[in-house]
N, C-alpha and C positions, 0 to 999 in steps of 0.2 A: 492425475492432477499434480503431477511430480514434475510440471515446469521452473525452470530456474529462470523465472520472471516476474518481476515485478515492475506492476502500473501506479505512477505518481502523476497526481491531478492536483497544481496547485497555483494561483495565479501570479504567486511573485517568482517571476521568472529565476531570479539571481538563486533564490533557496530550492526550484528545484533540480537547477544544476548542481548544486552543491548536494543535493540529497542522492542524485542520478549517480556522481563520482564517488560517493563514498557506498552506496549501496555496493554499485560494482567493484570496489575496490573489498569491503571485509565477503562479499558472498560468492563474488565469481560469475555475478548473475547478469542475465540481460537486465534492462531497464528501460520502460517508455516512462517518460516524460514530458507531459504537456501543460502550457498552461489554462487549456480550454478544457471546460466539462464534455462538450459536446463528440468533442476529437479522443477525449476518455472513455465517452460510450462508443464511440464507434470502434477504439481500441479492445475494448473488452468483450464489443461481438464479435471481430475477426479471429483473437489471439488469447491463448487460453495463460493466466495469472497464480501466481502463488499467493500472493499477499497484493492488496490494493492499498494506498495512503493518498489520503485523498486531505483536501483540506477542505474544513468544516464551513467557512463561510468565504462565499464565492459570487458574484455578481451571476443572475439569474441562476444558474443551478449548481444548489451549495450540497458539501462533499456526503449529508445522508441523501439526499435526494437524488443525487447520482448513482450512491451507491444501492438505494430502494430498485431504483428502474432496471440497473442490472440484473438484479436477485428476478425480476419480474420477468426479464425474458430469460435469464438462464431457468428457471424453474419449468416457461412455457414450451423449452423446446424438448423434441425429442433424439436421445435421451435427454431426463434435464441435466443440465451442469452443475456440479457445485459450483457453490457460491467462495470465493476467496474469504479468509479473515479480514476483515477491513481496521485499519487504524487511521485515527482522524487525528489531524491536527489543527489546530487555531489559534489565534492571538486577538481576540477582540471581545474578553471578557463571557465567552460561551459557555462557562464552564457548567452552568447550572441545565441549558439545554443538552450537552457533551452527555452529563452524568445521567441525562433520562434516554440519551442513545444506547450507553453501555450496554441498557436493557433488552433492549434490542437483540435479536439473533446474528452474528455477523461481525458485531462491530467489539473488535478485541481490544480495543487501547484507544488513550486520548492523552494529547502529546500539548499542553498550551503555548504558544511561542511564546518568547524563545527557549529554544530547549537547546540541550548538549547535542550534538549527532549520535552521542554512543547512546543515549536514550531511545534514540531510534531502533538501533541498530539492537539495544538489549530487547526491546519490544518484538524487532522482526522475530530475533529467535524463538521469544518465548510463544510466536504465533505459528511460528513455520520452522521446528526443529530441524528438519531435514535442510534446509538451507545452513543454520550454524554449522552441522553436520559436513557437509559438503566443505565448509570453508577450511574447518579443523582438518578433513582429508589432504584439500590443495594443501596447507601449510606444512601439514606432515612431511608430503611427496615431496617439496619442496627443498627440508631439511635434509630427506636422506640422498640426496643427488649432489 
């Protein structure tokens, strides 16, 4: 499970490019970025994820719902897959339905728009060490050349 990728599933186009270039810029990482759920699940049966950020309300299938259905086939196949950490994000007053996902298995953060980027990005680490890890190495390698 030690892919340097992460899947963002969020409908406002403009925010997840902006999440895609800054992801790739502090971790080094790949990044799909789509604004469709649907093209999210088909991402996450071909290609295996580190972290998932998905956004929490989504016209038909909103960012738990997406993330349930994956947990449901990674679980059913053989081997099953882990499930990624998921962090949700939202801006449309969800905070009360956010806080009974937390519950949930899976679901490690909740981000309500608008947020800072580095909240994000403090989030990924504190879900996916080995990714911050990773970034401290480039930066290192970087310095001593």
């Amino acid at each position: 499970m030690s892919e340097k990728r992460i899947l963002v599933v969020d409908d406002d186009t403009s925010l997840i490019r902006l999440i895609g270039e800054a992801l790739r810029s502090r971790f080094r990482c790949e990044v799909d970025a789509t604004p469709n759920p649907e093209y999210g699940f088909e991402l996450a049966l071909k290609k295996r994820y580190r972290v998932f950020v998905f956004d929490f309300s989504m016209p038909m299938i909103d960012g738990a719902m997406l993330f349930t259905l994956i947990g449901k086939v990674y679980n059913h196949v053989n081997p099953p897959v882990v499930v990624p950490p998921l962090i949700l994000i939202s801006g449309r007053g969800d905070e009360a339905r956010a806080q009974e996902l937390m519950k949930e298995a899976g679901v490690r953060g909740f981000l309500p728009k608008p947020f800072a980027m580095n909240r994000l990005m403090e989030k990924i680490s504190e879900v996916a060490p080995d990714l911050a890890v990773a970034d401290k190495e480039s930066t290192f390698r970087k310095s001593e050349e």
